[in-house]
N, C-alpha and C positions, 0 to 999 in steps of 0.2 A: 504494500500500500504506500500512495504515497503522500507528502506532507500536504497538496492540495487536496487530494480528498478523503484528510484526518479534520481539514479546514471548514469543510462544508459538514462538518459535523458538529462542529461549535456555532453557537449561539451569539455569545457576545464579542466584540471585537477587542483589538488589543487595549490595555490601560496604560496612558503617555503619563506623564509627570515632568514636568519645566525643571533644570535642572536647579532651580533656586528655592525651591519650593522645601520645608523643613522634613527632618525624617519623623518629628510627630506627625505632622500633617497628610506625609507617606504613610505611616502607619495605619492612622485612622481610616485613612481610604482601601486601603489594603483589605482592612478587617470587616469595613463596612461592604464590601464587596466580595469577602472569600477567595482572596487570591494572592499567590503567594510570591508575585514580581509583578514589577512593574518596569517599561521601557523609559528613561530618561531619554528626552527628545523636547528640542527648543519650539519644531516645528510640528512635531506629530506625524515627522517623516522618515526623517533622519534619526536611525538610533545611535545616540551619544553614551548611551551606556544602560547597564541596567544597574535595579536594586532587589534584592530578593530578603524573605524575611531571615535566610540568615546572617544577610549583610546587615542587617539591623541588630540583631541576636549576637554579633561577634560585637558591633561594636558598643553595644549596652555592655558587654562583660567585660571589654576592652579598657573604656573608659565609663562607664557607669553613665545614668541619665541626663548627665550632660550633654551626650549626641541628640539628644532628642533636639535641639535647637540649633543643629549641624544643619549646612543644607544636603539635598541630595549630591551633587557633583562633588562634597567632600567624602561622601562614602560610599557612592556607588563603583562600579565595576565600568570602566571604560571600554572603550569599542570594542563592544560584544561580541562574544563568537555567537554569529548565526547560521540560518541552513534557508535555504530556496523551497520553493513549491514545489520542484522535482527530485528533491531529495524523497528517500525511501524510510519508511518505517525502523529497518534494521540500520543505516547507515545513522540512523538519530542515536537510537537504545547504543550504540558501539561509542558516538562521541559523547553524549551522554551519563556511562560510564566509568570512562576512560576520562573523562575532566571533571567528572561529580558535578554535572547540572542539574538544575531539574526543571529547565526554561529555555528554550533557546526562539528569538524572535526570528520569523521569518521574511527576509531582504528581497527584492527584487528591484535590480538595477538600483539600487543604494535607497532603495525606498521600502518602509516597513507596511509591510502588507498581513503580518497577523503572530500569532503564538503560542508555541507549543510546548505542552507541561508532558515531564515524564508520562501522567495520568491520562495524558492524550493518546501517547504511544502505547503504552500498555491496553488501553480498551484497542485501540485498534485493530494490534497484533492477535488478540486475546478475538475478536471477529472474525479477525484474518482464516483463524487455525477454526473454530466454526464453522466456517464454511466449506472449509476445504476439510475438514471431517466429516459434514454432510455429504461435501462430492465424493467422496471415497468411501462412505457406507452404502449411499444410492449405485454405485458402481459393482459394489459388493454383491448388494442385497438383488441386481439386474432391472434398476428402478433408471 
């Protein structure tokens, strides 16, 4: 499967945040919305970076709640690793792993077109093999 039609499966679109904007203010939206990144983007194009709630979570134990009046672009994650529409399912769950994300926004032509949670991948994959155990019992069974 791939990351465009993991995309037409989601509902809401990506969550931008100005990179000036405080990380309570990140937070609160964060929570009030259940999600667990957000893209730092001046434009709502361009991603400048992200913030995930562990980037919040390291720097509360870091430096205590004093970040909470940090803005985002002091503790977020600069230019993101991203992934395209034509990326696959498995080429996610591989980078994914292998750099401990659990978010990566998806870019096209340097423009942010949407984004993808571990939790995206795993329902996917988890359909993926559904289906393809219905075609191989039907095939069994002479269905």
């Amino acid at each position: 499967m791939q990351v465009h039609q993991i995309l037409k499966t989601k509902s809401a679109g990506v969550v931008t945040v100005p990179p000036t904007m405080t990380v309570a203010e990140v937070s609160a939206l964060m929570s009030s919305r259940r999600i667990g990144a957000v893209v730092v983007s001046a434009d709502g194009k361009a991603a400048l970076g992200i913030l995930s709630e562990r980037d919040i979570v390291r720097e509360l134990g870091n430096h205590g709640d004093g970040c909470l009046i940090a803005k985002v672009s002091d503790i977020m994650t600069p230019n993101p690793v991203g992934c395209t529409r034509s990326d696959t399912a498995d080429q996610l769950m591989e980078v994914m792993t292998n750099r401990r994300f659990r978010h990566l926004p998806v870019i096209e032509d340097g423009v942010l077109v949407g984004m993808i949670s571990i939790g995206d991948v795993v329902k996917a994959r988890l359909s993926e093999l559904a289906m393809e155990k219905e075609a191989l019992t039907g095939m069994i069974m002479g269905n």
